[in-house]
C-alpha angles and dihedrals in degrees: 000000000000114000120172128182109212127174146208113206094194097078104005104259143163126210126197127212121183118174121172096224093222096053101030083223105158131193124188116196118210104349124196120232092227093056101048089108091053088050102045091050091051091057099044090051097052092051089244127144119219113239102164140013100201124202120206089195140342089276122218099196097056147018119238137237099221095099090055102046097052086055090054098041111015089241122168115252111219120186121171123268125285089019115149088241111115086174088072117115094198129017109210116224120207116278093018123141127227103195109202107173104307093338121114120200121185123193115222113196106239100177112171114069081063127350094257117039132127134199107214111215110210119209085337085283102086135048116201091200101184106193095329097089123002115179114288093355148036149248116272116244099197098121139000081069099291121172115204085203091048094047086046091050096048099044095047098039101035090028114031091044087063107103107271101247081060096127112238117224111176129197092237144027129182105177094047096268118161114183143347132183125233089247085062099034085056089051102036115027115111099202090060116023114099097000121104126208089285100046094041092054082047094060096037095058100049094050088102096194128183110257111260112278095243102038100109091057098027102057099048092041089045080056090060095037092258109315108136120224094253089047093058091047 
């Protein structure tokens, strides 16, 4: 298997390329629109053929290349189940399997941080978390209908329950951080150690945090799998 880490340090963003190296079967997880190019060329340059952009939510903080790149390479979008996205081509249940090569790729369901959101386990060693767990932190569940009790049930209960050498790769980092494990995530992580459901959904819900930069354009264009207002006139 092929996994690579990229970044766009525009908006903090971590994209995710799987490939399985027999079939040349490739996979990208939350892409970002300004980094199509970056992507493209990488593919082609590893000889791999882009089956599926994966979203682990419909993101507000920025727009996402899957539009584009099924444009460019006829792949297939995927968004979880229940997300306000009609472009989709697939919508992803909990539990269920993308099988690319070799490479098993199993969807969690991680609703909180908005209410539609999955975490994508890859050969039962990595775990692609979105939103729903960062290093050290959280997403934040103050609006897309997010639940902070939702988003602690499900990270304690679907997360925390992974074996603890599962490899943590998250959809965001803002101090350069690049991976975790869950062993490390259940001892170290401040949003959740020593705080029970209450106490979580307390915290949560006096961050009083700015809204992201690029909401007002992202969520409607990740609606429409990337395609801006101005593009679709």
């Amino acid at each position: 298997m092929l996994f690579r880490q990229l970044f766009d340090a525009d908006t903090w963003t971590y994209t995710y390329l799987i490939a399985d190296l027999k079939t040349k079967e490739a996979v990208l997880v939350d892409s970002v629109l300004e980094q199509v190019e970056r992507d493209f060329k990488l593919l082609s340059e590893l000889g791999l053929k882009l089956k599926y952009c994966l979203e682990t939510h419909i993101h507000a903080d920025h727009i996402t290349g899957t539009g584009k790149l099924r444009e460019m390479t006829g792949c297939i979008g995927i968004v979880p189940e229940n997300a306000q996205a009609a472009c989709a081509d697939r919508y992803i249940k909990d539990d269920e399997i993308l099988q690319v090569g070799d490479v098993e790729i199993k969807a969690i369901e991680t609703h909180g941080h908005t209410d539609s959101h999955v975490a994508y386990l890859v050969n039962n060693t990595y775990v692609l978390t979105g939103d729903a767990l960062f290093i050290r932190g959280c997403g934040r569940t103050d609006f897309q209908s997010g639940d902070a009790g939702t988003l602690y049930d499900r990270v304690t209960q679907k997360l925390f329950t992974l074996p603890d050498e599962t490899l943590v790769y998250p959809g965001h980092d803002y101090k350069g951080q690049t991976v975790s494990t869950i062993g490390e995530e259940k001892r170290f992580n401040p949003r959740f150690l020593g705080k029970d459901r209450d106490s979580f959904i307390s915290f949560m819900d006096n961050l009083n945090l700015p809204n992201p930069k690029k909401i007002m354009e992202a969520v409607p264009a990740n609606e429409r799998c990337g395609k801006v207002a101005s593009a679709i006139n």
